[in-house]
PAGULUM-405697 format. One record per residue (C-alpha): x negated, y, z negated; residue number from 0; residue in one letter. Coordinates in steps of 0.02 Angstrom, whole numbers. Layout:
N
[r [X, Y, Z], NUM, A]
...
//
This chain:
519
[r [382, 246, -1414], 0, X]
[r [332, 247, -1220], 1, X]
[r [156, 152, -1216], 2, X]
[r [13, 263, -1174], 3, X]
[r [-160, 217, -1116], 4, X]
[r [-313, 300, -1179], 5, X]
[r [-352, 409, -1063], 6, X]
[r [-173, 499, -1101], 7, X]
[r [-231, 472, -1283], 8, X]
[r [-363, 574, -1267], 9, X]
[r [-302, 717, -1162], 10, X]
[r [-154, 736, -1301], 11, X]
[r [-320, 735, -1424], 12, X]
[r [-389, 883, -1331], 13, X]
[r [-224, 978, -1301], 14, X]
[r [-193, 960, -1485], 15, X]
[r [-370, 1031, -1541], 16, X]
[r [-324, 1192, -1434], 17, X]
[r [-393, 1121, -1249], 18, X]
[r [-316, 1197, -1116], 19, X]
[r [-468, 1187, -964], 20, X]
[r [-567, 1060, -895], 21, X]
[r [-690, 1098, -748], 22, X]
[r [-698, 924, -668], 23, X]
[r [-800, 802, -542], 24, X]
[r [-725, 655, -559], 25, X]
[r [-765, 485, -471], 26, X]
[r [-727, 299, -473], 27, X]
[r [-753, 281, -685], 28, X]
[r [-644, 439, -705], 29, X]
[r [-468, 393, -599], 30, X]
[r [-388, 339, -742], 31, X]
[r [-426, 490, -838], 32, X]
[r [-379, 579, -669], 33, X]
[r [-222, 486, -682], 34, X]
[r [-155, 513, -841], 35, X]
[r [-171, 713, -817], 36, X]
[r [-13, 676, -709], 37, X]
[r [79, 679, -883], 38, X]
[r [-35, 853, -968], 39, X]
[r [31, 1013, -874], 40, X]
[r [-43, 1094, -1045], 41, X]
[r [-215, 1059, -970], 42, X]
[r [-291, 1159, -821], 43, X]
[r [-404, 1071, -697], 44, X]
[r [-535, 1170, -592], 45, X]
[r [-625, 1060, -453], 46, X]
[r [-786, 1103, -444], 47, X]
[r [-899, 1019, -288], 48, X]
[r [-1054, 1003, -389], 49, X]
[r [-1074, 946, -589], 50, X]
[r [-1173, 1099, -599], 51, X]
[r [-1033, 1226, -565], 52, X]
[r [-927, 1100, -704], 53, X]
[r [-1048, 1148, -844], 54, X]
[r [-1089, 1325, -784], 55, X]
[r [-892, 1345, -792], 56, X]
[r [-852, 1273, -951], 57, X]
[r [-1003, 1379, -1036], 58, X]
[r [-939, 1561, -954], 59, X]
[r [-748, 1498, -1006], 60, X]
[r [-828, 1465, -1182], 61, X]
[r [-914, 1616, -1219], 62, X]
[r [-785, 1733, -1165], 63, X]
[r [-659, 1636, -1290], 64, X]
[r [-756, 1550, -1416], 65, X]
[r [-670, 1407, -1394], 66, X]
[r [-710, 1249, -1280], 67, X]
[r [-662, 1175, -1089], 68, X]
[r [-674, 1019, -1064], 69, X]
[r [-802, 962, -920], 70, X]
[r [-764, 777, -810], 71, X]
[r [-936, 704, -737], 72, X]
[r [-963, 564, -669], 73, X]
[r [-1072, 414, -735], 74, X]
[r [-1266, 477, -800], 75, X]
[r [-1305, 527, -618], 76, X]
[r [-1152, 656, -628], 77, X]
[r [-1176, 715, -783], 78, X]
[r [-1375, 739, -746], 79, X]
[r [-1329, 854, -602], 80, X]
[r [-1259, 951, -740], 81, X]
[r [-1393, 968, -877], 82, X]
[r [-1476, 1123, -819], 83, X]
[r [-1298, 1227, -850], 84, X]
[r [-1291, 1124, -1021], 85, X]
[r [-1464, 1174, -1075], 86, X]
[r [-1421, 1370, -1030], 87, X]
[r [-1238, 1335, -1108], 88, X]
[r [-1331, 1252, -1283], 89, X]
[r [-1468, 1397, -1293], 90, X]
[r [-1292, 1518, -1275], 91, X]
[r [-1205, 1402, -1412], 92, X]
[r [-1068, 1379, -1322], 93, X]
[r [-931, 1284, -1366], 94, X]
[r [-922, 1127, -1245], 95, X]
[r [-831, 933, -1250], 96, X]
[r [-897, 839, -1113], 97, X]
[r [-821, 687, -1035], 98, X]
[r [-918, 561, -954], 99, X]
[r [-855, 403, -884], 100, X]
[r [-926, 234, -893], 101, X]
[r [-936, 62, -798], 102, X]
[r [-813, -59, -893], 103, X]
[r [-903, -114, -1071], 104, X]
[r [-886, -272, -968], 105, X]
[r [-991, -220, -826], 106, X]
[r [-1126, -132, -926], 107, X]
[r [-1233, -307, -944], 108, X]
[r [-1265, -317, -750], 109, X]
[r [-1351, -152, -722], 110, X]
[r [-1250, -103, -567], 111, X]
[r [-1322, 30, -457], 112, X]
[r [-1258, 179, -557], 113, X]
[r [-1299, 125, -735], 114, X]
[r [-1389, 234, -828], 115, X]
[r [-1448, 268, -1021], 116, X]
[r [-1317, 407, -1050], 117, X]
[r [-1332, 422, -1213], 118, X]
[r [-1514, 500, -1183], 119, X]
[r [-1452, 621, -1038], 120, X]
[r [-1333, 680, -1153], 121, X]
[r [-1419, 688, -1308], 122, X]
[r [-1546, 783, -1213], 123, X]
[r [-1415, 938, -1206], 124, X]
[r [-1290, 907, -1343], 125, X]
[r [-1273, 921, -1522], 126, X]
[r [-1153, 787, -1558], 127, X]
[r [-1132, 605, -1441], 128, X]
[r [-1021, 480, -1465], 129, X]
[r [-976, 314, -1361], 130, X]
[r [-801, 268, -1357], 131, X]
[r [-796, 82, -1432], 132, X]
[r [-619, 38, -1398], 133, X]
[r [-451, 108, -1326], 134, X]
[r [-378, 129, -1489], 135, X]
[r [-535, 254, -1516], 136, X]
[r [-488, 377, -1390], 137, X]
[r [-367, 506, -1472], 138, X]
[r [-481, 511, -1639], 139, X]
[r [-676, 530, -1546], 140, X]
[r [-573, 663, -1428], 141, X]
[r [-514, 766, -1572], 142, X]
[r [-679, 750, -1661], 143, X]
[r [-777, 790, -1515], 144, X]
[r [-675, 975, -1500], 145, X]
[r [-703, 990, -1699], 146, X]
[r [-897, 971, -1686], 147, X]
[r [-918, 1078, -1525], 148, X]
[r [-918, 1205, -1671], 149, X]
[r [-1057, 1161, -1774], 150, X]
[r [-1202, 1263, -1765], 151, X]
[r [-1130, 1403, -1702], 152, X]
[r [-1076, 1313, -1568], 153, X]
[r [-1137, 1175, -1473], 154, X]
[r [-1105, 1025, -1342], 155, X]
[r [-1007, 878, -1386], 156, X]
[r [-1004, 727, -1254], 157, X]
[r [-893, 601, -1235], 158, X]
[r [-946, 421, -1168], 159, X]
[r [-789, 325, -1100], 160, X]
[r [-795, 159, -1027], 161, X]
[r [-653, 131, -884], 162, X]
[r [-567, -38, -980], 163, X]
[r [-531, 68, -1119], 164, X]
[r [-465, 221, -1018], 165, X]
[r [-342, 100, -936], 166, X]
[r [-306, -8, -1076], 167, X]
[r [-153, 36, -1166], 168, X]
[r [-118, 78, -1370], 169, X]
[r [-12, 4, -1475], 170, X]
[r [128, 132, -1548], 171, X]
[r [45, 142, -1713], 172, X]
[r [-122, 196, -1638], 173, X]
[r [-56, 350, -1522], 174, X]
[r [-67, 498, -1642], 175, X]
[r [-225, 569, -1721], 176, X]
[r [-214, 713, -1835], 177, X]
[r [-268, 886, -1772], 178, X]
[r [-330, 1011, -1862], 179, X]
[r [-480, 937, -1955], 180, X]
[r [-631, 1039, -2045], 181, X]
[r [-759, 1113, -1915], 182, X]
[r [-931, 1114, -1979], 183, X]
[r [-1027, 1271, -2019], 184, X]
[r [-1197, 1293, -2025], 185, X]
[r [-1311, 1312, -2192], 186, X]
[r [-1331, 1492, -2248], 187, X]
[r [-1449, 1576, -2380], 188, X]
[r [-1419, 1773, -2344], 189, X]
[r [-1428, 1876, -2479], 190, X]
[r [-1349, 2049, -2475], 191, X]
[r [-1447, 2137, -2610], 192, X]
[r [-1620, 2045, -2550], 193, X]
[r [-1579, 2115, -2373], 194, X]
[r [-1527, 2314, -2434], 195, X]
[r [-1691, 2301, -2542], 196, X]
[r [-1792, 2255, -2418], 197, X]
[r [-1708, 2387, -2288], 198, X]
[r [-1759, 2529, -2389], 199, X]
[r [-1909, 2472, -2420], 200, X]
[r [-1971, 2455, -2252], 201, X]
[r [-2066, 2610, -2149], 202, X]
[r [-2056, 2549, -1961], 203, X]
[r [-1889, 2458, -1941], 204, X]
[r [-1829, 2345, -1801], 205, X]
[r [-1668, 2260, -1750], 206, X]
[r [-1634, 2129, -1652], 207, X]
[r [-1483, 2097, -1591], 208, X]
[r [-1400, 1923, -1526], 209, X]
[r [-1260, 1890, -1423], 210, X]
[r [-1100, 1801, -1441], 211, X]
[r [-917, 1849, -1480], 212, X]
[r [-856, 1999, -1586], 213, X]
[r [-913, 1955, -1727], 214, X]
[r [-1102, 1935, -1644], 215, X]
[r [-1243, 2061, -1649], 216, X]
[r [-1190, 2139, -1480], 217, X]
[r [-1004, 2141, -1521], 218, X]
[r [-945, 2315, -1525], 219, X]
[r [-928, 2317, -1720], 220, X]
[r [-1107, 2259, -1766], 221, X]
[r [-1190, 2361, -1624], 222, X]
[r [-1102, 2541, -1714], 223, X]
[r [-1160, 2465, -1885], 224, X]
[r [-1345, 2443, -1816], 225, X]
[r [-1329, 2623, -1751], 226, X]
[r [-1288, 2708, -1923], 227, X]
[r [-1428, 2595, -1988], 228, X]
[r [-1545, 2651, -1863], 229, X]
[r [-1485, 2853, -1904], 230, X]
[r [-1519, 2806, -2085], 231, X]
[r [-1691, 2722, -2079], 232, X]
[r [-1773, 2789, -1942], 233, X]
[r [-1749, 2614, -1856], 234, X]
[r [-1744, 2554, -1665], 235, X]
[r [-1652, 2421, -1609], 236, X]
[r [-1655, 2318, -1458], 237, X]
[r [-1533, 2160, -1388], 238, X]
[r [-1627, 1986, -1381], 239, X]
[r [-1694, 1987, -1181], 240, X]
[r [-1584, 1866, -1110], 241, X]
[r [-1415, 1882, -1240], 242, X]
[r [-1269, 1746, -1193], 243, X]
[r [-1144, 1879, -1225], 244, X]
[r [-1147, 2082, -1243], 245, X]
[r [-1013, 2213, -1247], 246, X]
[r [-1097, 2359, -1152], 247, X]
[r [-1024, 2534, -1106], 248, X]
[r [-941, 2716, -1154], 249, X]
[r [-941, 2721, -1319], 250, X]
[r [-1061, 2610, -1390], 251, X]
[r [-1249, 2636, -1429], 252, X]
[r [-1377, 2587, -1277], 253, X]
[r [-1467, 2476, -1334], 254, X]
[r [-1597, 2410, -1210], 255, X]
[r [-1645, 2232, -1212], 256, X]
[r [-1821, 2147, -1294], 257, X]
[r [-1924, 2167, -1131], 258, X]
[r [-1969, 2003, -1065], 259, X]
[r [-2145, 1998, -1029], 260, X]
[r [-2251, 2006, -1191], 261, X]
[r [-2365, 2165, -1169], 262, X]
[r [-2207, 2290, -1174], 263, X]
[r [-2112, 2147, -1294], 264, X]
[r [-2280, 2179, -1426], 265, X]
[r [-2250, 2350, -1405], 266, X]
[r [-2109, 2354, -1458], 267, X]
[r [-2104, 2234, -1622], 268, X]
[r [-2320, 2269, -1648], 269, X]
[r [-2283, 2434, -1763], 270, X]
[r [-2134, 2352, -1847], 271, X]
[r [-2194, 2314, -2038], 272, X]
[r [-1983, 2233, -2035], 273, X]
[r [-1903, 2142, -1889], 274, X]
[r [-1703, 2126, -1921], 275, X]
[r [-1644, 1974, -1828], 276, X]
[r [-1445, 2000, -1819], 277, X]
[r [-1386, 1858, -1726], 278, X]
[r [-1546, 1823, -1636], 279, X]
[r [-1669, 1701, -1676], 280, X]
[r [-1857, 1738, -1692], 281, X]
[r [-1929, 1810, -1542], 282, X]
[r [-2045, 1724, -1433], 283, X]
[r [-2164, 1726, -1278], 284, X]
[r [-2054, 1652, -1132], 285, X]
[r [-2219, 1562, -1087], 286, X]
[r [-2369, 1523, -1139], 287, X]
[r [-2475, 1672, -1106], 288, X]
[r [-2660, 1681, -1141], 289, X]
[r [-2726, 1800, -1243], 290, X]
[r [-2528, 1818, -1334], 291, X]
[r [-2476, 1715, -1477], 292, X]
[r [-2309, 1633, -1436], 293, X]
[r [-2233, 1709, -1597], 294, X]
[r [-2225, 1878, -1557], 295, X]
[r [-2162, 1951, -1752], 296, X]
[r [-2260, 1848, -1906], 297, X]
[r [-2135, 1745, -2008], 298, X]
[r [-2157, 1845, -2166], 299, X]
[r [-2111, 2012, -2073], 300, X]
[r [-1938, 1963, -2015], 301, X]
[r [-1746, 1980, -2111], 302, X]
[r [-1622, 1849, -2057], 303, X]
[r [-1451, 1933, -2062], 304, X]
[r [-1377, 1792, -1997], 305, X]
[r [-1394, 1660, -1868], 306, X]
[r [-1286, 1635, -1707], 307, X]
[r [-1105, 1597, -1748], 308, X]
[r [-1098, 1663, -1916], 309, X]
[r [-1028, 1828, -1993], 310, X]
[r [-1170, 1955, -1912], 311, X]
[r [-1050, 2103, -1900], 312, X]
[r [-965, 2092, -2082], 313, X]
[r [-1145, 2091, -2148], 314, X]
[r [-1211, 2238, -2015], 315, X]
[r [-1072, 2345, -2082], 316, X]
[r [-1075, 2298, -2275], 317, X]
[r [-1265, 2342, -2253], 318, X]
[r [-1226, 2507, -2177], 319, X]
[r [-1105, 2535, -2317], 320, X]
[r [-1217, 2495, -2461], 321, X]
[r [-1374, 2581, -2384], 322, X]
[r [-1259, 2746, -2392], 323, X]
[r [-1283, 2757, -2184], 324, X]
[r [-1176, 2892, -2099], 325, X]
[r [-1029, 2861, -1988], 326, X]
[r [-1045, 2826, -1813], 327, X]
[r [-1048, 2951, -1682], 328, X]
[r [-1046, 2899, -1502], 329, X]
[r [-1143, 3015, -1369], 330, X]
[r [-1064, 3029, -1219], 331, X]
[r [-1158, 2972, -1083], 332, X]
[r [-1195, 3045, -913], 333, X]
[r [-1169, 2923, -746], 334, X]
[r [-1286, 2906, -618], 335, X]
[r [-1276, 3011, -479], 336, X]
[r [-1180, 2943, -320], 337, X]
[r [-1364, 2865, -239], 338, X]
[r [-1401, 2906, -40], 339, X]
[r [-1507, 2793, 66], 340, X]
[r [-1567, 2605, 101], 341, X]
[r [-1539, 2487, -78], 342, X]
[r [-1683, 2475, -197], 343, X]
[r [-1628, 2392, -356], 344, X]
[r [-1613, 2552, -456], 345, X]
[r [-1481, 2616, -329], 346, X]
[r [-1374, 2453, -331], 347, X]
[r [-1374, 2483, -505], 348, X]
[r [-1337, 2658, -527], 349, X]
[r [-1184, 2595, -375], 350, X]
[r [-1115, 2461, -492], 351, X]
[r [-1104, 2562, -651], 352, X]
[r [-1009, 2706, -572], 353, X]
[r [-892, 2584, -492], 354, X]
[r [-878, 2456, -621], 355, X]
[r [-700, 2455, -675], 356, X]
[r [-649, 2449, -851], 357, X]
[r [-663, 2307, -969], 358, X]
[r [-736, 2186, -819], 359, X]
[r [-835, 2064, -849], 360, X]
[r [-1046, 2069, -770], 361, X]
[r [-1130, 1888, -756], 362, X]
[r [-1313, 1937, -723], 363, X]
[r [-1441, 1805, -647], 364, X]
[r [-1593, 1892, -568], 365, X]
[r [-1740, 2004, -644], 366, X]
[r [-1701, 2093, -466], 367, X]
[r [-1547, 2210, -518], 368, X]
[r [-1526, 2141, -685], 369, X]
[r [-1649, 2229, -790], 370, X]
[r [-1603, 2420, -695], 371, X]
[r [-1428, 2378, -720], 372, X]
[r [-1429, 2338, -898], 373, X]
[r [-1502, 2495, -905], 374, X]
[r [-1387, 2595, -806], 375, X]
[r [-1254, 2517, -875], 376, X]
[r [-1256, 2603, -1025], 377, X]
[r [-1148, 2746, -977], 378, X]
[r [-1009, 2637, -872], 379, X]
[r [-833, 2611, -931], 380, X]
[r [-825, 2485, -1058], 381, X]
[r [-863, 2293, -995], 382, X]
[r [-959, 2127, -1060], 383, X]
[r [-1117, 2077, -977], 384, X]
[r [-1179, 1893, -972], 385, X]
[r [-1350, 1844, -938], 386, X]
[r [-1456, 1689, -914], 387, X]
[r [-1499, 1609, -1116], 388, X]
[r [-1594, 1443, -1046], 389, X]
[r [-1680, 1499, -907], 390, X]
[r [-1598, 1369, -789], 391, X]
[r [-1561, 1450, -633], 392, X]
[r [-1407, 1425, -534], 393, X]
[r [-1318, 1505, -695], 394, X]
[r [-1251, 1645, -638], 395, X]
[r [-1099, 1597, -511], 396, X]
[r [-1023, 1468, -613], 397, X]
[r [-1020, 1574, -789], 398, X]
[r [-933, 1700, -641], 399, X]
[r [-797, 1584, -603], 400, X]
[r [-768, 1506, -795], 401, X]
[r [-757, 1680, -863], 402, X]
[r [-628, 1729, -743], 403, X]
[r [-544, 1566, -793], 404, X]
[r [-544, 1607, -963], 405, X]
[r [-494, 1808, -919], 406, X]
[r [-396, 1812, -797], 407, X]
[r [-327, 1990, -837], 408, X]
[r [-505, 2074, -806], 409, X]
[r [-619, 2092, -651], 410, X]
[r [-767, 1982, -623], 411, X]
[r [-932, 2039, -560], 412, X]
[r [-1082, 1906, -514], 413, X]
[r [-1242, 1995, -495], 414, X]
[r [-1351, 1874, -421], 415, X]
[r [-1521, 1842, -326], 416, X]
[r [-1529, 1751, -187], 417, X]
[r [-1651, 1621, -240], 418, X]
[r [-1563, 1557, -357], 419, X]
[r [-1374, 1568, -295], 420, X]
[r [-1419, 1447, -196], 421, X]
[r [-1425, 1299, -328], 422, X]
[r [-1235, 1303, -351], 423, X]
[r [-1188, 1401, -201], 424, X]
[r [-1043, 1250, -186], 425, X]
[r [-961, 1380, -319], 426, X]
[r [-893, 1474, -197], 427, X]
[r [-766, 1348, -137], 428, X]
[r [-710, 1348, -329], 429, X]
[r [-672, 1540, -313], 430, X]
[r [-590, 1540, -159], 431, X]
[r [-494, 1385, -213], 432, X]
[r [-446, 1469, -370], 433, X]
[r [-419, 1634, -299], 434, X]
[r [-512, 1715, -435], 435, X]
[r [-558, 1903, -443], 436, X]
[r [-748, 1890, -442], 437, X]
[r [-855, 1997, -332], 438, X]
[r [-1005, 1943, -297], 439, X]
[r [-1150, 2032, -266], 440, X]
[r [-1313, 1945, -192], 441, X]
[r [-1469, 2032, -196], 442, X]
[r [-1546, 1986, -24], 443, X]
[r [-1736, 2017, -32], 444, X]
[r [-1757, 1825, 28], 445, X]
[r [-1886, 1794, -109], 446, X]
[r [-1921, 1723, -277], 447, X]
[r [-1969, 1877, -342], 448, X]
[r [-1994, 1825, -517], 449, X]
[r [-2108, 1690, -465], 450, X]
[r [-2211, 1837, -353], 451, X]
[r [-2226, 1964, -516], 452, X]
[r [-2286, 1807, -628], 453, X]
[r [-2414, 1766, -494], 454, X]
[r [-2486, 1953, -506], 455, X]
[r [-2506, 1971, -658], 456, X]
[r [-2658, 2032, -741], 457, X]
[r [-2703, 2111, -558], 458, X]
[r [-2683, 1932, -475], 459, X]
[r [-2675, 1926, -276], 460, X]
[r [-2513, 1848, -183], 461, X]
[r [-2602, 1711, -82], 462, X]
[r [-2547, 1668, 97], 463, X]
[r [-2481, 1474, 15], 464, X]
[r [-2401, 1573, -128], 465, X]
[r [-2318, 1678, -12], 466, X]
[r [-2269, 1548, 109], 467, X]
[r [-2189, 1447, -70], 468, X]
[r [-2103, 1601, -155], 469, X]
[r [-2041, 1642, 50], 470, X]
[r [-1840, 1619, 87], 471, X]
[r [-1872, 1725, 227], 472, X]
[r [-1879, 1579, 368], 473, X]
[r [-1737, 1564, 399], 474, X]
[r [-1671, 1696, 322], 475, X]
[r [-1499, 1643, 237], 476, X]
[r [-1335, 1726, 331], 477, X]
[r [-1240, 1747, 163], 478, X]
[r [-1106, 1832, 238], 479, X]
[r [-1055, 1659, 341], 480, X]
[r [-1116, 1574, 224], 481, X]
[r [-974, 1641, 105], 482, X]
[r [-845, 1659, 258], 483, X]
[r [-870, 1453, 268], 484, X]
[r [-819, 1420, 86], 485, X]
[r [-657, 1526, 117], 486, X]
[r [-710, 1700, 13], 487, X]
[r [-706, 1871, 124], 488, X]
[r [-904, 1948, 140], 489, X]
[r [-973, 2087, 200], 490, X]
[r [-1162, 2135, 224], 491, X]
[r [-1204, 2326, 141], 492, X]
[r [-1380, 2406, 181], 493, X]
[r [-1355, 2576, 104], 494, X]
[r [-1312, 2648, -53], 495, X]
[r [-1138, 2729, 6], 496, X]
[r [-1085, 2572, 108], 497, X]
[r [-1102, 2468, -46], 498, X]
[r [-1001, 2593, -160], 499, X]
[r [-868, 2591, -15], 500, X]
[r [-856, 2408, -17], 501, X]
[r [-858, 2391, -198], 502, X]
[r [-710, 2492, -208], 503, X]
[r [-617, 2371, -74], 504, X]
[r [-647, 2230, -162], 505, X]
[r [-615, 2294, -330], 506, X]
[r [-439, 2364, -246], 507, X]
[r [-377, 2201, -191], 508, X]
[r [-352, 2025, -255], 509, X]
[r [-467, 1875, -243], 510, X]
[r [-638, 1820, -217], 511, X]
[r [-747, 1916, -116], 512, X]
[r [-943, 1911, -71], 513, X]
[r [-1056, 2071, -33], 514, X]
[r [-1233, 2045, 28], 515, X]
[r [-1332, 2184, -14], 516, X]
[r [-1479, 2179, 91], 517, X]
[r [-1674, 2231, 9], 518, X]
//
């Protein structure tokens, strides 16, 4: 048998466990792992020019297929730049094996420059951390690492890996590791007859639904079998406000999301005497607002159906079928009208959905557009909309560019501010590079605009210093060089009919392109 090192081991590990992407930054640590990819055509590697886009990437490749990418970072520094995209990518349970490389095991006692604790970086965002020990450890902690970036419904799994034993090389009876292994699942107490009693027993009924793949509380089945609940009980139901995944569109019910800030959110769940989480975890204040108890729904008032990753839409529709519920009917719903004039958010929305082609794929960043096309998008053609889980901005371009990774067949949309595109704006290279289909859209109103409604809340006056530090208005960004410099086509649209126009350009034509829709 031709000796391999352990960097090769472990790439065969990954392959073997179903790996096929790996968004990477490598540097010094890494080159043997960059090396040994010279023998893995099986495994797809996306250069990305900031560890940020990496982890954004692998989480939008992960919850379009339920299955992980593999990220390359560089030392703790590297994989630091990263944690924001891991802490959105853990809140969406995505499936995730990280790879970071190490100084030599020798090296490690002389605190060079770029040591770092790593095992607290990573622990910070992951479920599951191990340190390879040894070269013959490679294939076996890479195969495990893909098995327990399953657990919990999905989660992070990161891989420390010194350089000596990337380099070093196995002996033949240490080069194959057995694939296949048991992936954990998390605990689960439902009870089926518990839930349908207390269904009918409730008067003012609530579900909440949580995102994820089909099987999730916004996959198509589970949202028809919360409908024909809802018909039967008299019950609303509502997506979780920021949901990692939701299928959206003709044909399904629209559902609007839990509102974000708590006044309209307690309106909502106050009258419930039953809250119905499907998917979604207890809802909470996003902050800590006076006056508002961070649990918005007591504990004794809620139904766990089930929790992320588990069987919600089995147990929606065996529900439905015990309870007696009718069968679903969808309404048809009416478009927008074609919108006239200068963009407001409700007009880029009402844009969007009637030009949104089928099945394509919506990553949403931005209160700005997001929340009027969530709404609007209700009576588009059939598509999955991705949103922000974590709250970490600079989410929304690289979930663009892994989900068109992972889909290649379907059109990508980012719909993005422009305060917080800027944080991995280096994604753009990656698309152009790639020559992915993902339109961007950037909401120009050269503000933080979430930061502005916070600060006036509760009749609260804009100040001229809070102005001045919510301002992107000096200079005002030029995002359509901006975008021309990374290589991706971009074109400025000030009106409602220039921006359905250029929509249907660059949904007409392959490739990345970039509109700037100016507020």
């Amino acid at each position: 048998m031709t000796s391999r090192t352990g960097a090769q081991a472990l790439w065969a590990a990954l392959a073997g466990e179903g790996v096929d992407t790996c968004f990477a930054n490598p540097g010094t640590t890494e080159l043997d792992l960059v090396r040994a990819l010279e023998t893995h055509d099986e495994i797809r590697c996306v250069v990305g020019l900031q560890e940020n886009v990496c982890t954004g990437g692998a989480d939008g490749y992960g919850r379009m297929l339920g299955r992980p990418a593999a990220t390359l970072l560089h030392l703790g520094p590297g994989f630091a730049n990263g944690i924001a995209n891991l802490h959105n990518a853990r809140r969406a349970h995505t499936p995730i094996v990280n790879i970071i490389g190490d100084h030599t095991s020798w090296h490690l006692p002389y605190d060079a420059p770029l040591t770092s604790d790593i095992e607290s970086l990573a622990g910070a965002v992951s479920g599951w951390v191990r340190r390879i020990e040894s070269t013959e450890d490679s294939a076996v902690a890479g195969a495990e690492a893909v098995r327990q970036s399953f657990a919990n419904g999905g989660q992070g799994s990161s891989l420390i890996f010194p350089a000596d034993f990337q380099y070093g090389e196995l002996p033949a009876a240490a080069q194959q590791v057995a694939s296949g292994g048991t992936r954990a699942m998390a605990a689960d107490d439902y009870d089926q007859a518990q839930a349908v009693a207390r269904l009918r027993a409730g008067r003012r009924v609530v579900f909440l639904l949580g995102g994820g793949g089909e099987r999730s509380g916004l996959g198509e089945r589970a949202q028809r079998a919360t409908a024909r609940l809802c018909a039967l009980l008299g019950a609303t139901a509502y997506a979780e406000t920021f949901p990692s995944r939701a299928e959206r569109g003709q044909g399904l019910p629209a559902f609007d999301r839990l509102p974000y800030f708590p006044e309209p959110a307690r309106a909502v769940l106050d009258p419930a005497d039953l809250v119905v989480l499907a998917g979604a975890l207890p809802p909470i204040t996003y902050f800590g607002y006076l006056g508002h108890p961070s649990a918005l729904v007591k504990s004794e008032q809620l139904l766990m159906i089930g929790q992320p990753g588990q069987a919600v839409a089995e147990r929606l529709e065996q529900l439905a079928d015990a309870l007696g519920a009718p069968a679903y009917e969808a309404s048809p719903l009416a478009l927008p009208e074609q919108p006239e004039g200068e963009l407001t958010p409700a007009r880029i929305a009402a844009v969007l959905a009637r030009e949104l082609p089928d099945r394509a794929i919506v990553s949403v960043e931005g209160g700005t557009c997001g929340y009027p096309f969530y709404a609007a998008s209700a009576a588009a053609r059939s598509h999955t909309t991705l949103t922000n889980t974590g709250g970490a901005i600079g989410q929304g371009l690289p979930v663009a560019l892994g989900a068109a990774i992972a889909c290649p067949d379907r059109q990508v949309v980012g719909l993005l501010s422009d305060g917080s595109t800027q944080y991995t704006i280096q994604t753009l290279w990656s698309l152009a590079h790639e020559n992915l289909n993902v339109v961007v859209l950037i909401a120009a109103n050269h503000q933080y605009a979430i930061l502005r409604n916070e600060l006036r809340r509760d009749g609260g006056k804009l100040g001229a210093r809070a102005e001045a530090l919510t301002s992107l208005d000096r200079p005002r960004i030029d995002w359509v060089g901006l975008a021309q410099s990374y290589g991706v086509p971009a074109k400025r649209a000030t009106t409602a009919q220039v921006l359905a126009e250029q929509l249907r350009e660059a949904f007409g034509r392959k490739g990345p392109a970039l509109i700037e829709m100016a507020l």
